[in-house]
Structures are given as structure tokens and as C-alpha cells.
N, C-alpha and C positions, 0 to 999 in steps of 0.2 A: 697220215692224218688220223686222228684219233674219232673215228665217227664219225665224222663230218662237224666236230666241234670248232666252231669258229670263235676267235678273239680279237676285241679291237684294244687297243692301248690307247689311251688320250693325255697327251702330259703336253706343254710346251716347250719343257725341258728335252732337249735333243739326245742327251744322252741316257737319260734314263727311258727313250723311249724303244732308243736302239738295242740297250741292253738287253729291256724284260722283251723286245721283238726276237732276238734271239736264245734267248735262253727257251721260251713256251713254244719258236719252232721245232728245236731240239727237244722238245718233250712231245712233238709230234701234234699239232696244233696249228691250224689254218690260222694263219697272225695277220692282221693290219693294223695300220699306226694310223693317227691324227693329231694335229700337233694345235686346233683349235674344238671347242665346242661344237661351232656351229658347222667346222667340216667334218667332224664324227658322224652329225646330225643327218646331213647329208649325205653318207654312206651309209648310215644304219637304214633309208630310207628304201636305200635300192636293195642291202642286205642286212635280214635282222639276223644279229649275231649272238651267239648264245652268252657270251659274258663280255662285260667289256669292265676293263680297269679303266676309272678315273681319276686326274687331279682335280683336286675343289677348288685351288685357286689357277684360273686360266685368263688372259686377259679376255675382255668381251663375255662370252656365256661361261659361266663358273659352272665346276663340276653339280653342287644341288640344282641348277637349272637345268643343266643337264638331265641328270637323274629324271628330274618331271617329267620333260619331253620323252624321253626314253621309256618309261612307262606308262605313259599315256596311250603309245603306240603300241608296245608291249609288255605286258604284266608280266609275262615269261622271262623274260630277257634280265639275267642275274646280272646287278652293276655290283663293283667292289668301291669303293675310295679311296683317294691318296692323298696323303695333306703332311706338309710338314709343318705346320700352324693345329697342333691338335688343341681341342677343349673340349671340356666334359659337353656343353652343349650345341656345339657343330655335330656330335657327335651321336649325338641322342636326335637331333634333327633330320641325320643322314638316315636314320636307322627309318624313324619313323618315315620319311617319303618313299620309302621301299628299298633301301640300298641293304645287300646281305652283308657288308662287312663296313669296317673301316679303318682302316692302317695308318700306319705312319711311315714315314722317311725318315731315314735310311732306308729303303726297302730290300729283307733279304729274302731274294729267289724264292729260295727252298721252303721259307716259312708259304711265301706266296703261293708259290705250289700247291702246297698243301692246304690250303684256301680253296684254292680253284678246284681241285679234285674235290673236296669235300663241297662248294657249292651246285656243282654239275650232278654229283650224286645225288641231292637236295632234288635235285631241278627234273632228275628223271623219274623219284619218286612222284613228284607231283603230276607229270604227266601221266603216269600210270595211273595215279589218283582219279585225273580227268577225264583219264577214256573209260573209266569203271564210272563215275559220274554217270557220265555220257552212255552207258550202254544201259545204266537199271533207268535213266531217264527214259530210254528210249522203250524199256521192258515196260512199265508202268505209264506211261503215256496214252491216253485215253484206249487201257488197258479196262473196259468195261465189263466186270465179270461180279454181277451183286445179286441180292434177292435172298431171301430167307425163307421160300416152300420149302417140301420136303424132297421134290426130286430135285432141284437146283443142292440141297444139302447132302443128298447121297453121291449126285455128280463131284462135287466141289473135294468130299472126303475121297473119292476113289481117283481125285487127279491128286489130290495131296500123295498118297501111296504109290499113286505112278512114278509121280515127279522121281523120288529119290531113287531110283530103279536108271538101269541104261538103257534099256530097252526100246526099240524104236514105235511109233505111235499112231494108228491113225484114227484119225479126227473127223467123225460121218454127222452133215446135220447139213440142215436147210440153209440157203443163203439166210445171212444177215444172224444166225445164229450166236456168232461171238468164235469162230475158230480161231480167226486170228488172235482176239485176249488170249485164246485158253492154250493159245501152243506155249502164249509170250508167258503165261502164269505156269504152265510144266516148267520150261525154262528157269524161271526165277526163283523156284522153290527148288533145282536140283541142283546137283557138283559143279554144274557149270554155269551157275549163276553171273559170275563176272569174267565170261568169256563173251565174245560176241554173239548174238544173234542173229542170223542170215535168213533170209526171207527170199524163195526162187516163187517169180510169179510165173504158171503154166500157164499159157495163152494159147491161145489155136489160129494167132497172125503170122504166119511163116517167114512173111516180108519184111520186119520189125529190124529196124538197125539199133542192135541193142548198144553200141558202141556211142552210140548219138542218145541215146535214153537218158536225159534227168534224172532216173529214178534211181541210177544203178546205184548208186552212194548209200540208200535205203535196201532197195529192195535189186533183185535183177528176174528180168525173162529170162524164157526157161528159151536154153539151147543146148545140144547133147556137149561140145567142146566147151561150153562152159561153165558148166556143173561140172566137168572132168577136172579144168583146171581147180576148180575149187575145191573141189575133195582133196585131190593131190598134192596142194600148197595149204589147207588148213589142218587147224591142231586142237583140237579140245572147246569146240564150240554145239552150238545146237545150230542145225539147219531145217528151216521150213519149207514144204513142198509145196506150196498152196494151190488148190484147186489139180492136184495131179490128175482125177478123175478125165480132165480135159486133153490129154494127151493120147495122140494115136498108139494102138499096138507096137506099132512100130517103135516109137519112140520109150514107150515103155520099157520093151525090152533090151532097146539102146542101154538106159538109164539103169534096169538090172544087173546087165555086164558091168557098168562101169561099179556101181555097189557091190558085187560080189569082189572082183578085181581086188578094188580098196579095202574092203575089211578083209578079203584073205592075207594081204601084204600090210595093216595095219601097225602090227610092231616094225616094220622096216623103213615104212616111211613118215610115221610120226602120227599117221590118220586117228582120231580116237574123237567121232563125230557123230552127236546126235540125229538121226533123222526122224522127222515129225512131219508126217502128211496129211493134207486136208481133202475133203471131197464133200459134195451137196448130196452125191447119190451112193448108198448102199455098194460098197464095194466087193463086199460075200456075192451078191445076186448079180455083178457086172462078171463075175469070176464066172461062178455059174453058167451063164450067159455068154460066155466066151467074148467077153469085151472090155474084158482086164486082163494083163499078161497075170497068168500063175506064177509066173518065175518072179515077179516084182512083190506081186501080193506074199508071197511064203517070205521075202527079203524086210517089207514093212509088219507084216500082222500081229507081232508077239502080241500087241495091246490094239485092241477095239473099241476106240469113245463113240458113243453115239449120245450129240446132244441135241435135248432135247428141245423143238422148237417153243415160242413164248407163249401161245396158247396154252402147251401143254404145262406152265406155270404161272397162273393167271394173275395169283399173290404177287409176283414180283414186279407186275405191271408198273408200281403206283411207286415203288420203291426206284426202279429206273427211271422214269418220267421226270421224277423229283433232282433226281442226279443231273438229269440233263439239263432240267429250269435251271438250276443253279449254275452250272456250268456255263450254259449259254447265255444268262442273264447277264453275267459279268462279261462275259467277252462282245454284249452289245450296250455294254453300260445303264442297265435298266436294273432297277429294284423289283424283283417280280418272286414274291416267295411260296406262290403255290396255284392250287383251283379249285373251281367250284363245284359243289356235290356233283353239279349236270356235269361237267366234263371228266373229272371223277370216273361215273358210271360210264359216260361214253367210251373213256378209253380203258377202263376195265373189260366189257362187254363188244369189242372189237375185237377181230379175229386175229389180224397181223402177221397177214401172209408174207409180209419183208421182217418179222420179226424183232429182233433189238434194232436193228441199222434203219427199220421203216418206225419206228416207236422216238427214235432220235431225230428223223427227221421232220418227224410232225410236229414234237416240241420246238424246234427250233422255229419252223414256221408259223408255229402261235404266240412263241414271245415274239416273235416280229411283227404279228399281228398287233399284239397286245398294248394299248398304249395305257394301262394301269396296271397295279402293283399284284394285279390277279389273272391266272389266264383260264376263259371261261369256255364255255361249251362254242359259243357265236366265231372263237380264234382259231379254233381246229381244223384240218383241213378237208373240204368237201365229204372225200370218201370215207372219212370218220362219222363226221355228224348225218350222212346218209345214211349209215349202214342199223340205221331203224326200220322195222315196217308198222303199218299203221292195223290194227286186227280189232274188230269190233268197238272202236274208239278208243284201243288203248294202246300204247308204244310197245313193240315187242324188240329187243335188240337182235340180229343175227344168232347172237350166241342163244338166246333162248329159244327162238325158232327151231336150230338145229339141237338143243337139248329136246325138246317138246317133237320133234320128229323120229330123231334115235330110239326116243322113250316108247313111242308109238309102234316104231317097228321093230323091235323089243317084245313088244308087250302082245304084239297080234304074231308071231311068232316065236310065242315060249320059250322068249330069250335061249335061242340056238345060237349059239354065236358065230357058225360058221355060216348059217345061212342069212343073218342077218348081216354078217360084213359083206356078204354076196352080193345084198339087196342095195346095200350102203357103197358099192364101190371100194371102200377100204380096206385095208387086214386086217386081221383079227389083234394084233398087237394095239393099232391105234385105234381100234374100238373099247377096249378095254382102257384105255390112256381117257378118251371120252366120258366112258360111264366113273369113272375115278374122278375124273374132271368135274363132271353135273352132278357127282352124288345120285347118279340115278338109283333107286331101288326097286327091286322087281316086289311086282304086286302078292301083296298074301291072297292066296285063292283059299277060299273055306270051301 
């Protein structure tokens, strides 16, 4: 059998059903006959067949009705026609209901043949067409990675320069950050843009029967045998780690072995696979700390993203927000094209400790709120419009508090920076992210 290429023949004629049944066995082709319309109908039902020859005149269901139902069912499923009654337009009618050919009788074989070998070839292009489709759909699929500050645009330029590199990745930044866009966005900008992308989610549920998991079609949990088989059985794709940080020592250095293994025998067994890992927590300082295997971290680190969380780009706020109204507006069928200065500044001026993924979710909850074409401060939810305080009768937001606090302890300690991140509980990196943040500037002392 050629592939598993199946064909049905449909003619009423007995002997030309016998013949072309034998001739396309001997060409090595899973064959059945039907000697009506409506019993092809019934077998394509139980089996959809990758081409079926039809006659156009059959008693009862004629080949073009045929054809309908046929592709109704399946769009994939290449019909040919047969007709010993041809005209210019039976012919022009076959074509346009979907039929790839149309012939006549006498039917010789060999031209047939070569029909079919050329419509199958057709047919595998196009599937190839649809899983490439189907994979930048699923790369770009609320693939949320926008904003115009200036660290979102020195980030965005140094994953463009990543991307085309092979080199494997890891991805450091606070939940709800965006790792997941930003592995799918390396991916789609490099060599292996129209290979698949595989998504391993690391969970710390030991219990998890991942053979019974929904998800596996998408994504899969992490287990050490199957990431093995995966690496083993894949070829020229990107694989995502997500959340590796999550994984015992143990398991770490499970999953090193099996990476070393596989890239040292790479050219032997066909391995030539991206690996891209995510983490919430600083992976250098879990190293350090002896709470990352070394052996895994030296396997992942050629490249260090760390992105940055949404505070730390405050500009981009209003630019997401807007993304998500619209997005969600239409998927609840509501007209809602923007907001009002008050909501504006409140979700400027919000911290966003869930980041893009807590920024999305608040939108959404206020066009639901919202029963007009604008979503106002009164639709946001609680911990936004709370996150004021009230200072000498005037509204001060969080953010300014903590700018108006930094600046203080700053200023009463001659901006030391180390002592003032001491005082602040932070480090010295994202104190300086702050003072960049508020524009703080230190006082001129005359």
C-alpha cells in the first residue's frame, strides 16, 4: 500500500469498475468499489478516502451530487470525474464544486495514473501548507509582546539578534511577564519558524497522569521519559521549558543527562532542537545558591533574557490595555473603543504585581462591567481603583507615594545607593530601574 493511500471507484458500470480496481491495486493502493452514489456515501462515512474516481451519470445520486456531499464532509478528499457525455459546461461545473479533474471515457489507465499521482502530490502540498498554517497560527495567537518605551525597545531588538542564532535561551522575569509570547516571538523570527513549536509545562504535581491530560496536543507536563522520548523522536523544532525553575535537583539533573546525551549524538539521530527555558526567579543566584543543578544551567545559559516587569515600563501600559479592549470587546460583542482620563491614570499609576497577564485581566473585567461604549474608572476592578491614598485632601496614587518615599530616603542619605537599597529592602539594580522610572533627581546642594 502506497502510504496508506486509499481509493474508492464509483461507476455503475461493472466492468469498468473492475478494471480501474485492479489496475490502482497493482499500483499499490488500498482500492474499493461502489457501484451507487449513495453507497460510496456510506462508506466514505466510516472511511474518508483520500481520492475517489466518480461517474457523473449514476442512477439515483449523480456524480456532482455526489462531489457536494463529499466535500461537504471533506475538503481534503480529492474527487476525479468520469463521464462519457462530456460538455464544455458539466465540465466547468465539476471544476467549480471542487472536483480536481474531469475525464472522459474511454478511460486509459495510465493517463489515469498519472492524474492520481499528480492529484495526491497536490493534496500533500497542501497539507504541509496547513500545518505550517496551523503552527505561525498558533505562534502568533495571543502572542502579546507590544509597547514602544525604551527598555521594551532595547528588549525586543536584542530577541530579534537572539532569534537568528541557535543557541539555547533562558527567559528570567516575574509571572505574567509575557515569557510565554517571547519564547513563541524567538521562535518565529528564527530558522525554525515553520517547524513546530513544543511547549513542556514543569509542574511540581508528581501524581499528574499526563496520558489522560487535554493539554498534551498543545502543550505537555514535564516528566523525565517524556522529554526523552521527545528529544529522541524530534527534528528541527524549538522546544519550550516553561517554568523549569520548578523542578527538583533531582530532576534537573535527570533532564541534563538526557540533553547532553542528545546533543552529543545529534548528527546520528537526526536531534537538531531548540531549547528555550523559562523561570520567575533569577537562575545565576538559584546556581549560587545551590538550588540549580550547574550541570543543566552550563547546558541552557549561552543566552540570559531577563524581562523586564510592567512597572518597569510604565508607557506601555495604555498601549496594552487598548489591545486587550479591543480584543475583548469583540469576543463579547460590545462596541467599547477606549477610557476615561480617570481610568487612564488609574491604570497608569498601578503597580501590577501580576504584570501583562493581571493588566489583561482587569480589562476584561471592565468591558464586562461596562455597559457603554467607554470603560471608566467606576468598571476597574476594586484593587485598582483602591490603590489611591487620601494625603492632606489630595489623591496620591501608590506609585507616587513610593516615588515621594525613595526620593526621601535618597535625599536623607546622600543618595548612597547601597545603603539606601538596604533601607528599601531591594537591590541596587531595581532601585536604579525606580529612580529611571520617577525621574527622580538628586537635589543641588549650594
Amino acid at each position: 500500500m502506497k502510504n496508506g493511500i486509499s481509493i474508492c471507484i464509483v461507476d455503475d458500470e461493472e466492468i469498468v469498475r473492475e478494471s480501474l480496481f485492479h489496475w490502482f491495486v497493482e499500483e499499490g493502493y488500498s482500492v474499493e468499489t461502489a457501484s451507487t452514489g449513495e453507497e460510496a456515501l456510506r462508506k466514505f462515512e466510516i472511511e474518508k478516502y483520500s481520492l475517489m474516481l466518480v461517474d457523473m451519470k449514476m442512477p439515483g445520486m449523480n456524480g456532482l451530487d455526489l462531489l457536494t456531499k463529499i466535500k461537504s464532509i471533506s475538503e481534503e478528499t480529492i474527487v476525479i470525474l468520469i463521464t462519457a457525455f462530456a460538455s464544455v459546461s458539466s465540465a466547468i461545473k465539476a471544476l467549480k464544486w471542487g472536483a480536481y479533474d474531469y475525464i472522459t471515457k474511454p478511460v486509459d489507465p495510465v493517463d489515469l495514473s498519472h492524474i492520481v499521482q499528480n492529484a495526491l502530490k497536490l493534496q500533500i502540498v497542501n497539507r504541509e501548507n496547513l500545518k505550517l498554517k496551523k503552527i505561525i497560527d498558533r505562534i502568533y495567537e495571543n502572542n502579546v509582546f507590544l509597547g514602544h518605551s525604551a527598555v521594551f525597545a532595547r528588549l525586543l531588538n536584542n530577541i530579534k539578534n537572539i532569534a537568528v542564532t541557535e543557541s539555547s535561551v533562558i527567559l528570567f522575569g516575574e509571572n505574567g511577564t509575557g515569557k510565554n509570547s517571547l519564547a513563541k516571538l524567538i521562535h518565529s523570527n528564527s530558522k525554525k519558524k515553520y517547524s513546530d513549536f513544543k511547549i513542556i509545562e514543569c509542574i511540581n504535581k508528581p501524581n499528574i497522569d499526563y496520558k489522560a491530560s487535554p493539554l498534551l496536543s498543545e502543550s505537555t507536563f514535564f516528566s523525565i521519559e517524556m522529554i526523552e522520548n521527545i528529544l529522541m523522536g524530534t527534528e528541527n523544532c524549538t522546544i519550550f521549558c516553561n517554568n523549569i525553575d520548578i523542578l527538583t535537583l533531582n530532576e534537573q539533573d535527570k533532564l541534563a543527562t538526557i540533553l547532553e546525551k542528545t546533543t552529543a549524538g545529534a548528527k546520528d539521530i537526526g536531534f537538531d532542537c531548540r531549547i528555550i527555558a523559562s523561570s520567575c526567579q533569577n537562575i545565576e543566584l538559584l546556581v549560587q545558591s545551590e538550588k540549580f543543578s550547574k550541570r543543566l544551567y552550563s547546558i541552557l545559559s549561552p543566552i540570559i533574557v531577563e524581562i523586564p516587569p510592567l512597572r518597569d515600563r510604565n508607557s506601555d501600559v495604555l498601549i496594552l490595555a487598548k489591545y486587550f479592549c479591543d480584543r475583548i470587546a469583540i469576543s463579547l460583542g460590545k462596541s467599547i473603543f477606549g477610557f476615561t482620563d480617570e481610568a487612564k491614570e488609574l491604570l497608569m499609576n498601578y503597580l501590577w504585581k501580576g504584570n501583562v497577564s493581571e493588566l489583561k485581566n482587569a480589562i476584561e473585567f471592565a468591558a464586562m462591567q461596562s455597559e457603554d461604549s467607554i470603560i471608566d474608572s467606576i468598571h476597574l476592578p476594586r484593587q485598582i481603583t483602591r490603590s489611591v491614598e487620601i494625603i492632606n485632601g489630595r489623591e496620591l496614587s501608590l506609585n507616587s507615594l513610593e516615588k515621594n518615599y525613595i526620593t526621601h530616603v535618597l535625599n536623607d542619605n546622600g543618595w548612597n545607593i547601597s545603603k539606601c537599597s538596604r533601607i528599601l529592602e531591594i537591590d541596587r539594580v531595581t532601585l536604579y530601574n525606580k529612580i529611571n522610572r520617577y525621574e527622580i533627581k538628586r537635589e543641588v546642594e549650594y
